[in-house]
N, C-alpha and C positions, 0 to 999 in steps of 0.2 A: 430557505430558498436563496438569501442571499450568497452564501456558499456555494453555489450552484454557479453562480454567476461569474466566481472568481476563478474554477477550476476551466471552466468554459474561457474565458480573457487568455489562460496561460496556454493551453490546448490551442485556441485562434493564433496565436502569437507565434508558439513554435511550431506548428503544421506550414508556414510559408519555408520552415527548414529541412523539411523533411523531404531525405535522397539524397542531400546538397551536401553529404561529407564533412558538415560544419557541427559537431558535434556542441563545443563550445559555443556559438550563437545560436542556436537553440535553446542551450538551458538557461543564457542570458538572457532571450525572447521571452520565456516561460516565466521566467522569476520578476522580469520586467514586470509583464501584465499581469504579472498575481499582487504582483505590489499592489499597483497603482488601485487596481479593484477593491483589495484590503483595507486600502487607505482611504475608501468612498465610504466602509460600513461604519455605523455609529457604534461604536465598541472601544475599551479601551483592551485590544490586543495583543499578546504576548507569543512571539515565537518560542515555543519550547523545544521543538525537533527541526531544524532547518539544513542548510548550506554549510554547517560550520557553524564554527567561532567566528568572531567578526574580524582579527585581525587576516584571519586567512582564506574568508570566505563573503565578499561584500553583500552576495547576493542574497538575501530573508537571512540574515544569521539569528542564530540562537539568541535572545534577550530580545532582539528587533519589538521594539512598540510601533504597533499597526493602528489604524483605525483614526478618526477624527476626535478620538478622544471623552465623546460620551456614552451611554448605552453600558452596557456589563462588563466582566472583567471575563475576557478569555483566554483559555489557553489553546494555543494552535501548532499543529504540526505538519508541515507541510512538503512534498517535494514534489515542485514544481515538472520537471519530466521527469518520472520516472523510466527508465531508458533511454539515457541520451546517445547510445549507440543504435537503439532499433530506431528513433528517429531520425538518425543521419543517416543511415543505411535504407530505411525507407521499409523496415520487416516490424513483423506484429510486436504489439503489446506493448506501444509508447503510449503512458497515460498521464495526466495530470490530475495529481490528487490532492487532499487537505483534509485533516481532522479536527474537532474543536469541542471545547468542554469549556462549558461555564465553571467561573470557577466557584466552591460552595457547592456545586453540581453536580461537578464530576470531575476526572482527573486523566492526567495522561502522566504514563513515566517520562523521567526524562532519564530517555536512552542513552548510555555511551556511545561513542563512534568508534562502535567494535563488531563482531559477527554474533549470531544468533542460531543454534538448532533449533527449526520450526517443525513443529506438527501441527497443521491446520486440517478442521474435519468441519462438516456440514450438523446440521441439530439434529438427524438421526444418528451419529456415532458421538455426541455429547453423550462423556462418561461412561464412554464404551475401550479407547484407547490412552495410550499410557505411552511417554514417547523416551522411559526410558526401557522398554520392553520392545524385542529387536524386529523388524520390517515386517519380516513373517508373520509375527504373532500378529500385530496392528493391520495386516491386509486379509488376517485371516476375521478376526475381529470385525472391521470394516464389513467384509463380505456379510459374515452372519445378519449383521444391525441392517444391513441395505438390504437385502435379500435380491441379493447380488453371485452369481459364482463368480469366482474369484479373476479368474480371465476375464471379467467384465470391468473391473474394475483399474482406471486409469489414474495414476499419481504423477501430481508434477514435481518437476527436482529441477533445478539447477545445472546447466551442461558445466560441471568443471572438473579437473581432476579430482577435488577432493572430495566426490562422489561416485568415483568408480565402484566403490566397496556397496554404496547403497543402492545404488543403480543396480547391480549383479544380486543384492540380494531380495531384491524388489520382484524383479525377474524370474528368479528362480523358484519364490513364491506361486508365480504364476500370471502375477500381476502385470500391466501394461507399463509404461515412462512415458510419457508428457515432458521430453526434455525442451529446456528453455534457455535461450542464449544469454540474454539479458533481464534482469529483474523480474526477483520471485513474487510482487505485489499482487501483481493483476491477475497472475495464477491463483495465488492464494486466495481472492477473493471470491474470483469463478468455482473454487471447490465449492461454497460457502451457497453458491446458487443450486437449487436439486434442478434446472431444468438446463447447467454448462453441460460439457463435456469430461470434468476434469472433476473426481472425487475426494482428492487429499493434495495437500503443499507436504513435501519431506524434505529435509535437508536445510542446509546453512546458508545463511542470507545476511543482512544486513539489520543491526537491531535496532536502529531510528525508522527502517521501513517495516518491522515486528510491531512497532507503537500503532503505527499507523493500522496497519492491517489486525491487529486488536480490537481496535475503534469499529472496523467493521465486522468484526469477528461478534464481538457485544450487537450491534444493530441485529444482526441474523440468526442469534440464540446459538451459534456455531459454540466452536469450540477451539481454543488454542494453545499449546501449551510451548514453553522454549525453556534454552538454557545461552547462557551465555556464555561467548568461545571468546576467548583471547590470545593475540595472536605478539603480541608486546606487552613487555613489563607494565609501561607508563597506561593502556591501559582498563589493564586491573586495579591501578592506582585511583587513575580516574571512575573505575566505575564504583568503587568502596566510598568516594564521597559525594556521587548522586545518589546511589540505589541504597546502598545501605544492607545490612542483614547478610545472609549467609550468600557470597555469588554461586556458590556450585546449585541453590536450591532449582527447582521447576517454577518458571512461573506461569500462571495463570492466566485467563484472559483479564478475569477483574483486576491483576496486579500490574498489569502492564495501560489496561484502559477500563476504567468503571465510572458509574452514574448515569449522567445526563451527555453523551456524545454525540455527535454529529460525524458523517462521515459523507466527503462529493468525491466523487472521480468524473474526468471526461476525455474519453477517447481521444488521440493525436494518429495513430495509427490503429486499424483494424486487429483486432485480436479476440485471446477466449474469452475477455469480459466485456468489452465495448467496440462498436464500429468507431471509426476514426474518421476526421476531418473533411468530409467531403465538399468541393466545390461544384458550384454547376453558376450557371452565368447571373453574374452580380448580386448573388450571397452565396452562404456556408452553410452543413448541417453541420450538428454535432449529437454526439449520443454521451445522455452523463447516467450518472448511478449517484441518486442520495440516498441517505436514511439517518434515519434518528433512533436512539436505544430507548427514549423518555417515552416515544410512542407507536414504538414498534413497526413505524411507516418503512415500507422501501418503494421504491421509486423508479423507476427506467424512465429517462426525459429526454425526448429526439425535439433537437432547438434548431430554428432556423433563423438566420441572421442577416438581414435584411444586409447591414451593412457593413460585408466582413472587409472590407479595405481599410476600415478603422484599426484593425489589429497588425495591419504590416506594417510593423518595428524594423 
């Protein structure tokens, strides 16, 4: 629960940005108050998935020790808004999120800062799809496990060009698009729910936001499989000495987050996994998502905050 309370600080913090074109003070807002809160919990804290490198990236970089320094040793992966475009712009599906693993516990990859092919699926098509077997097959598959026809069923993807191939073959299945402007997270976790909208994550994203959404992938029995895309030499380079092992292989969900995980998110903007920031006169709502893989809790938590002028940074 204290996790709950950190994804909640950075959600208060950058929701005063949200419409206001300020992209950059928002993710500074967000990173702000995820500090500060991190830094209240008794733990000794470990950024594994952050902002960056610290020379390039001040805000939670990667190695950052969080916490007051007693309590367990964790590992945390965090990205404070995810979508710092839909929050400036003011459109769905700005979240603040954070993963965590004792460590002895459990683990989390450490992701390179490169791309990822995602196939994200809910616990009835667990061991039913295979993502290197082409859209067809996997929405036909889908269908049978849901008992679903297949026009019933809606995939989220990514708006970019380097989707038009999947997108057309998605379609031509039969299938619906759930295309997404910005950040495939909150999509991906929403497949993960049987009562969203949105049955499957496809396509290529970002693989420090793969970790994350692993984390919650393990809480929900879902299923998740990637590969990792490289789009520069250096890196490949770099990912041969975190990940280690074969890069062309599939990874799993347990290879990307297994054990004992935790997983918060908390709405900034309304979308398909959480309602967003709302004010009404002298406090805030907020709507979050926890869960735990150790005991299989999940959570829907609508907070109300007596005193949201605290958070405007």
């Amino acid at each position: 629960m204290d996790f709950l309370r950190v994804t909640e600080a950075a959600a208060l913090c950058a929701a005063r940005f949200v419409g206001k074109g300020d992209r950059d003070g928002a993710d500074q807002a967000a990173c702000d108050g995820m500090r500060r809160t991190l830094n209240e919990l008794s733990m000794c804290g470990t950024i594994v998935i952050g902002e960056g490198e610290r020379d390039e990236a001040p805000m939670l970089f990667i190695g950052e020790q969080l916490g007051n320094g007693d309590g367990p040793k964790i590992q945390i992966a965090v990205d404070p808004l995810e979508g710092t475009n839909l929050c400036a712009n003011g459109t769905p599906n700005a979240i603040a999120v954070l993963a965590a693993a004792i460590e002895g516990e459990g683990t989390l990859m450490h992701a390179p800062d490169c791309y990822m092919d995602k196939l994200v699926v809910g616990e009835e098509c667990r061991g039913i799809v295979d993502i290197t077997l082409p859209p067809r097959v996997n929405v036909r598959l889908m269908s049978k496990a849901m008992g679903k026809e297949v026009d019933e069923l809606i995939i989220g993807v990514l708006d970019r060009p380097r989707h038009e191939q999947l997108i057309r073959e998605i379609r031509e299945a039969g299938a619906r698009v759930h295309l997404v402007s910005d950040g495939d997270l909150s999509v991906a976790v929403a497949a993960l729910d049987p009562d969203s909208d949105v049955d499957a994550l496809m396509g290529i994203g970002g693989a420090p936001e793969g970790v994350i959404t692993a984390a919650a992938t393990l809480c929900c029995k879902g299923e998740m499989q990637a590969r990792l895309v490289f789009t520069k030499g250096e890196q490949r380079e770099r990912a041969e000495k975190m990940v280690g092992g074969d890069l062309e292989r599939v990874f799993t969900t347990e290879d990307l987050a297994s054990g004992n995980v935790m997983f918060s998110a908390t709405g900034i903007t309304s979308g398909d996994l959480l309602k967003g920031v709302r004010y009404r006169r002298g406090f805030a709502l907020t709507e979050s998502l926890i869960m735990r893989s150790a005991t299989g809790t999940i959570r829907r938590i609508e907070t109300t905050h007596q005193d949201a002028g605290k958070y405007a940074y």
